[in-house]
N, C-alpha and C positions, 0 to 999 in steps of 0.2 A: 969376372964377368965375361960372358962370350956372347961371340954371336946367338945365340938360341935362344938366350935372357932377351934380347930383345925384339920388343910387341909394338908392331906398327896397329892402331886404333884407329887412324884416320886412313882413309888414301889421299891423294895428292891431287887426285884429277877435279873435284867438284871445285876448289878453290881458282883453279886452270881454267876450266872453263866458263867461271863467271865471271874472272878477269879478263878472257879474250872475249866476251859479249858482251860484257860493258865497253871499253876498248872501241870496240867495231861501231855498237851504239852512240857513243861519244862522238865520233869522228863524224858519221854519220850526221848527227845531229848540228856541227860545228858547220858542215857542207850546207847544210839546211839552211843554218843563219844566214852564210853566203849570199844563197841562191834567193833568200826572203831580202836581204840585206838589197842585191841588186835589181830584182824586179819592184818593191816598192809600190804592191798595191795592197787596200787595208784587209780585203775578205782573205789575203793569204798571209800577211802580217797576225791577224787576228787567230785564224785555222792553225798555225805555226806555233803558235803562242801556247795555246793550247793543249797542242800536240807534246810541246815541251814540258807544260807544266804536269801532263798526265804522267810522263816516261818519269819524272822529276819523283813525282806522289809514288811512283812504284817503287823506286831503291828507298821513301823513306819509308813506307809500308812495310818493306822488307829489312830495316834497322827496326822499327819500330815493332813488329808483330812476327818479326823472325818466321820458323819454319812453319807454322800454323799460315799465314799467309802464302806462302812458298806452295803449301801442298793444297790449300783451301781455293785461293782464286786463281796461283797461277796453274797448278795443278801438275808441279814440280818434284821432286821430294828432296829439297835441299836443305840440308839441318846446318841455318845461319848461324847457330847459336854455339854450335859446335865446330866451327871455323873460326877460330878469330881472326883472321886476315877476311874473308868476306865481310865478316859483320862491322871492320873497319871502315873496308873497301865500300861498302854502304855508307857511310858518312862523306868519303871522298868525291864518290860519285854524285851522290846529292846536291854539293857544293858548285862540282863541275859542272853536272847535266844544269845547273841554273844560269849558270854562264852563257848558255846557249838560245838563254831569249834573248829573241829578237828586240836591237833596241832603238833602228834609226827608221824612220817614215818619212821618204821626201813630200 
């Protein structure tokens, strides 16, 4: 076997970049609970909530309806199905991004 025999199929980058914008999105969103956590009024408790649960339904959209959703609403062309570390990374993030509701109201 030599070098030549072998055939890279995937590149490396689409799985890169949906790990560093998930990532960025997460952290982002952990800052949020903070920010909802210490102001403690309910129209942004509520609006936050929301906000989470919508980003939350997107990674499971995206485990669930893979690259058809990908290219249909977000209008990406990321074939989840064909990464299996994203279509993990989908499960992960699901669990995480839920983490990030807001959960105390003085």
């Amino acid at each position: 076997m030599t070098w030549s025999d072998i055939a890279i199929k995937n590149s490396i980058w689409p799985p890169i970049i949906y790990y560093i914008i998930s990532i960025v999105v997460g952290v982002l969103l952990f800052i949020g609970k903070y920010i909802v956590h210490r102001r403690a009024n309910l129209p942004g408790f509520l609006l936050y909530a929301f906000f989470v649960i919508t980003i939350t339904a997107v990674q499971f959209c995206l485990m669930w309806f893979g690259a058809d959703f990908a290219k249909d609403i977000l209008r990406i062309d990321l074939d989840v199905y064909g990464y299996e570390s994203i279509f993990n990374g989908t499960y992960i993030f699901t669990i995480i991004y839920s983490l990030a509701l807001p959960t105390k109201l003085k």
